[in-house]
N, C-alpha and C positions, 0 to 999 in steps of 0.2 A: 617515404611510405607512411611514416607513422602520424604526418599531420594531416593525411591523405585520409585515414580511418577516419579520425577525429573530425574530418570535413564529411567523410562522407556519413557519418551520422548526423550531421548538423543538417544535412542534406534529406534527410531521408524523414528529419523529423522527430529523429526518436529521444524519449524522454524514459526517465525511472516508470515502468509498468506495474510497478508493486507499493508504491508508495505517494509523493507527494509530488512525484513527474519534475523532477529536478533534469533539467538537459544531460543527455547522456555525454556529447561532446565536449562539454567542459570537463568529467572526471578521467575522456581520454584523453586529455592534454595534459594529463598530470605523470608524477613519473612516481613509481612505487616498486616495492618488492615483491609484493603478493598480490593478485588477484583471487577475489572467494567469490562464488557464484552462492546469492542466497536464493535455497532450494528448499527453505523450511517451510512456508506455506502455512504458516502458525495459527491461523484464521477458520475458526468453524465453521464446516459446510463448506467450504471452498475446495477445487476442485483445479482447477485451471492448469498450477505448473506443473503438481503433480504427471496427471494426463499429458503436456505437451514434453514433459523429461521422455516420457514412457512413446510419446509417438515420433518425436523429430529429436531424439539424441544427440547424432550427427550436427545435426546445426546448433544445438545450443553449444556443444563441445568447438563449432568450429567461430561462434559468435567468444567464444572466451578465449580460442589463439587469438583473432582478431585483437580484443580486448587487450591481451596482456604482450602483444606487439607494440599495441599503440602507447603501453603504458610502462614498457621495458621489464614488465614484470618477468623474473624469473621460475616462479612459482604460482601455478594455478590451483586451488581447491575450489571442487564442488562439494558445500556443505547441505548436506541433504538428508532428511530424518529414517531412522533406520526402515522406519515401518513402510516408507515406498520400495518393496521391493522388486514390484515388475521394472519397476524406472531405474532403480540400483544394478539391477542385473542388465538394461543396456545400456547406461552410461558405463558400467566395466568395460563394453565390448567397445565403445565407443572410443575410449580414452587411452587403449591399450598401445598405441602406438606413439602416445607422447607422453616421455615417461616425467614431463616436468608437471603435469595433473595429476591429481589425487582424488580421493572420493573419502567425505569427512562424515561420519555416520553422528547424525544428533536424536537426542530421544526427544517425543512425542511429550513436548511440552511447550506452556504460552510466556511470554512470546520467545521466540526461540528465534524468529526470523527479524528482533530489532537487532539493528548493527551491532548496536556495543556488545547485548549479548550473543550474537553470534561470530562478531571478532573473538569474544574472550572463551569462547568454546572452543572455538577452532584453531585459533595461537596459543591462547594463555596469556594475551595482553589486552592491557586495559585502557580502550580511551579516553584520553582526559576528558572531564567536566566541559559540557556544553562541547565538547568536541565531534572532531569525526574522523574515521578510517583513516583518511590520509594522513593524520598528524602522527601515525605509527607506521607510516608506509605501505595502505592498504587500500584498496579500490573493492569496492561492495555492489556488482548490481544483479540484481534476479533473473531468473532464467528467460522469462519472457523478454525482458532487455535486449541479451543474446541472443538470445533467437532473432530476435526482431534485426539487432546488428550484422548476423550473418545473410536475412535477407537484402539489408541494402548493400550487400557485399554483390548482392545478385540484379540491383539496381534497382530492389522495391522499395519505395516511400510505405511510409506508415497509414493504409488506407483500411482496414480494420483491426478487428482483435476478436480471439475466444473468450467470451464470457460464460460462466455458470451459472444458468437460471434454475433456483433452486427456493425448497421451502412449500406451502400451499401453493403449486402448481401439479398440473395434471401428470406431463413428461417430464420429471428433472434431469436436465441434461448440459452439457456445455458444448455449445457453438459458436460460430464465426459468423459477426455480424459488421455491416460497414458500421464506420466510425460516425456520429450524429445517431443512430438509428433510434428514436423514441424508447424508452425502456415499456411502454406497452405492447410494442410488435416484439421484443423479447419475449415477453411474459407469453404472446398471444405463439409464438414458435417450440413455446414449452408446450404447448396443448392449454394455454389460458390456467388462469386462477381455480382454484378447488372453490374457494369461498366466495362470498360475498362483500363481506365488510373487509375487509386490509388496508395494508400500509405498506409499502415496499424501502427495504435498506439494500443499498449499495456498498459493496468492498466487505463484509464480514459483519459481523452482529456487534465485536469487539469497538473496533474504532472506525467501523464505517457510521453513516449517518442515513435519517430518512427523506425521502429526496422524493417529486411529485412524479407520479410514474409520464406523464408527458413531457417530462426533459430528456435528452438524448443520453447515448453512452459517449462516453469518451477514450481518448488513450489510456490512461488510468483504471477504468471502470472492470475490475473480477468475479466481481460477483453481484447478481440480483438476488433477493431473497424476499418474499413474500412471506408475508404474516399475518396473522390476527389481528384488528388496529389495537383490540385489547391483551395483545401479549406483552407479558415482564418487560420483554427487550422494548419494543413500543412505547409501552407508558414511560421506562425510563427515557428513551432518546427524549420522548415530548413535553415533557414534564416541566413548568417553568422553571426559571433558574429565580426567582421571589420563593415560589413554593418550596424549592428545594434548601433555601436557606433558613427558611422557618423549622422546616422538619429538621435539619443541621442541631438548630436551637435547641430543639426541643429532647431528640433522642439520642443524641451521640452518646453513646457510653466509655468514650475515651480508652479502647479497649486495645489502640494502637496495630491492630491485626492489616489494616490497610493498609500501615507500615511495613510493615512483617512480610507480605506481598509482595512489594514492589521491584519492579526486578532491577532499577536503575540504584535504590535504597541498598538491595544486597551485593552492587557492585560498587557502593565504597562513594555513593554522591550524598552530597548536603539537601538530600528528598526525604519532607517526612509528612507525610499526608494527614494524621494524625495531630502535628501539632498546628497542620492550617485547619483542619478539623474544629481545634479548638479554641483556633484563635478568632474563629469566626465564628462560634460560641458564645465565645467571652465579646465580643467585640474589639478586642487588641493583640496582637500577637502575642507570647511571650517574649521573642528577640525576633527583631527587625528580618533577619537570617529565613528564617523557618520561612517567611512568605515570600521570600526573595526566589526561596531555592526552588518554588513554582517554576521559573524558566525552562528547570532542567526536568520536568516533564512531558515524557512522548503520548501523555493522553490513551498508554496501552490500556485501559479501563480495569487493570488487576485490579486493581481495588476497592472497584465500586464492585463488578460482576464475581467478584471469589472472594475477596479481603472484607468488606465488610457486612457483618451478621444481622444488621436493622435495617439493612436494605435505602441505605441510603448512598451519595455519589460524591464521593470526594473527588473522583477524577473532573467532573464536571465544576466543583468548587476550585478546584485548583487553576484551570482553565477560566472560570472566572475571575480570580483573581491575577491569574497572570496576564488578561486583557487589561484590568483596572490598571494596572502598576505600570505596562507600556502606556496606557493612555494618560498616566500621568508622567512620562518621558522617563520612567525610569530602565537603565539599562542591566543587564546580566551582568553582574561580577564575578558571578560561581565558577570559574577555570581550573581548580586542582588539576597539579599533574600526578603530584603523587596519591594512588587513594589503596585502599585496604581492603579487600573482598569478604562479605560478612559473613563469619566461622559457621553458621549454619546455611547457609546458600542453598549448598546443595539438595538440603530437605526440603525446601521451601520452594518447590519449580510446583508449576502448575499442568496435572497432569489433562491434555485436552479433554478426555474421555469425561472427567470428572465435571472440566469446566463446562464442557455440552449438557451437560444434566443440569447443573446448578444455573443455563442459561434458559433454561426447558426447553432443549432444542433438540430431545435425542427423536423425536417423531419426524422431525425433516434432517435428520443426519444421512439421507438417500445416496445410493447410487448413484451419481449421474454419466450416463455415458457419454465419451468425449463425438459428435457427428464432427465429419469432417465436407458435408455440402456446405457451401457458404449458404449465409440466408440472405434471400434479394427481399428489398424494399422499392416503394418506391419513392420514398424522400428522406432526404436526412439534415438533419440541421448538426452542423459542426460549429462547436465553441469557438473561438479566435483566443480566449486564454484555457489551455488542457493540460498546464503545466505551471512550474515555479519563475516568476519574474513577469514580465508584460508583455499582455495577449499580442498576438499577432495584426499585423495589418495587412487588412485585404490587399488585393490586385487583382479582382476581378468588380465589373459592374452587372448588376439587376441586368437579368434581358440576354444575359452573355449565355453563351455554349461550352461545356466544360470537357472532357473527357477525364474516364475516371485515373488518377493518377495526379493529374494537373497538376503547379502548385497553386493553391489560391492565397495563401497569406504568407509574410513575409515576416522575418526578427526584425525589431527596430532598429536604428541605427545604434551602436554603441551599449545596446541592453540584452541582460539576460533574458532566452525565451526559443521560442521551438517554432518551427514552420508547419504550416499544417497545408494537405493534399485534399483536392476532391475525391470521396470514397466513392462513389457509383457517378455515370455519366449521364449530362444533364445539361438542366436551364437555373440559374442561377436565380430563386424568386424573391431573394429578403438579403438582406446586410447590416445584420444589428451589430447584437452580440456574440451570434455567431452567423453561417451565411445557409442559407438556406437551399438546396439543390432536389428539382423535381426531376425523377427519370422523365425520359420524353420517350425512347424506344423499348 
């Protein structure tokens, strides 16, 4: 039975829906002690798991027995922030009859919802360097994951997702769209754009990015958010990465606060933003170390968007530099097992409330109510890569007839990587890079 789950998510398609879509059935082939369902939703404006804890309980509790079947785990937590509490009050009711689940209350701070810090909240243990969950016997996936896992327990493929279209739109709201759907026919299901002139960011204002509103969604995709093209967030995503190292030059005040920040820094890693800061300043590091320990950067943006006060982007220099340093074949050596959690941590969280003002985002911090009609389109173009490792290959041709469900693409022989399903039923019009499906009835 247990490589049977692990098939039938390979099967189904499903991938991490909160992060970087890392195949889900490769984490259930592994064997661990704990299962934590991340339920933090750290990301401003976002909307999604909150709402689907609060609407499908039931299955996300039954997507994590699944889970911790496949994974031997003897202990399930759902780590979820206190302040959901319509969602907290029915996962109690939900979980009340398997007493190996728990409900792990985390406070309303950024990021809350990265692994390491959400293992070390919820255990007390600390990932090694450049590590992950499992090297402490730990399996980490979000609740959309689950969910999504207990549907293909029901024998559905991954054929859409809830996103939250939110920000200068008319309706802010979160709904269920086929997978491909143009992120304009989103915008245009919220009741269209308030403004004129925008820009639209995808997955959170934090570490999503801006992305041209005629590209589709994908399995990954939580959030749309509509903006000003001249809002903070905006000008920084666009902002060259020449210009941004000029301005580096020019005003750092070496005031180390971006350090101070960073949540990976206060959990005891060789991260110090501050001293790439300055070495990029100077133009040479002070030790080789400091520009190395780039790797062990998740790009959570503390530092550029709260840590530092001249409004400049060290996360983005970091990221630059940890491009240059792989392009010159250099590998990660940062691995500590042992590291040291720093004596002020716990003052140093970042509270979201705070971090939405200092993003100027508290004017689209809206409501959004969750609709549960699906929304029909009628064409979608589907990526063939929606995930970690190598896109998919088709198996269908131009001219073909699909029904929705189908599979149309395939994992390659011997690689990592995720199948993808036809979302709505159709005629097959294009086969790039992703495959294109026009409704025909």
């Amino acid at each position: 039975m247990t490589s049977t789950i692990a098939e039938m998510a390979r099967n189904s398609g499903i991938v991490g829906a909160g992060g970087a879509g890392f195949p889900t059935h490769v984490k259930l082939s592994a064997k661990v002690q704990t299962y934590i369902v991340n339920a933090a939703e750290c990301e401003p404006l976002l909307r999604v798991d909150q709402q689907l804890m609060k609407v499908y309980p039931e299955k996300l509790v039954h997507g994590l027995q699944l889970g911790m079947k496949a994974t031997g785990a003897k202990r399930g937590i759902i780590a979820v922030k206190r302040k959901y509490k319509n969602a907290i009050k029915k996962l109690t009711q939900a979980i009340k009859a398997d007493s190996r689940i728990e409900i792990f209350l985390l406070e309303d701070v950024y990021p809350a919802g990265d692994e390491h810090v959400l293992v070390y909240e919820a255990l007390g243990k600390i990932i090694p360097e450049s590590g992950l969950p499992l090297d402490i016997g730990v399996v980490v996936n979000n609740v959309y994951t689950l969910i999504n896992l207990a549907e293909a327990s029901e024998g559905k493929p991954i054929v859409s997702r809830y996103v939250t279209v939110t920000g200068a739109v008319k309706n802010p709201s979160t709904m269920e769209f086929p997978i491909g759907t143009s992120i304009l026919d989103t915008i245009k299901a919220a009741g269209g754009a308030t403004i004129d002139d925008y820009q639209v960011l995808i997955n959170g204002p934090m570490m999503g990015r801006i992305i041209d509103p005629k590209k589709p969604i994908t399995k990954l995709t939580s959030g749309v958010i509509v903006l000003p093209e001249d809002h903070f967030v905006v000008r920084m995503k666009n902002e060259r990465i020449s210009s941004k190292v000029i301005v580096t030059k020019a005003a750092c005040i070496r005031c180390q606060l971006c350090t101070e920040v960073c949540p990976r820094y206060l959990l005891g890693h060789e991260l110090y933003p501050d001293k790439v800061m300055r070495g990029i300043a100077w133009g040479a590091p002070e030790r080789p170390e400091y520009m190395t320990g780039t790797f062990l950067c998740v790009e959570c943006g503390a530092c550029t968007y709260y840590g530092c006060p001249m409004g400049l982007d060290p996360c983005k220099m970091m990221t630059e530099v940890k491009g240059q340093l792989r392009g010159e074949g250099l590998k990660n050596t940062h691995t500590r097992k042992v590291l040291s959690i720093h004596p002020e941590r716990k003052y140093r969280k970042l509270p979201v409330k705070r971090l939405i003002s200092r993003l100027d985002l508290l004017n689209y911090d809206h409501d959004c109510p969750i609709k549960k009609r699906k929304i029909q389109v009628k064409q979608v173009s589907i990526p063939l890569k929606q995930h970690i490792g190598d896109p998919a290959i088709p198996i269908v041709k131009v001219g073909e007839t699909v029904e929705k469900g189908a599979l149309i693409g395939k994992i390659p022989d011997g690689s990592l990587g995720a199948v993808i399903h036809a979302s709505i039923s159709g005629v097959i019009r294009h086969i790039g890079q992703e495959i294109v499906i026009e409704k025909t009835k």
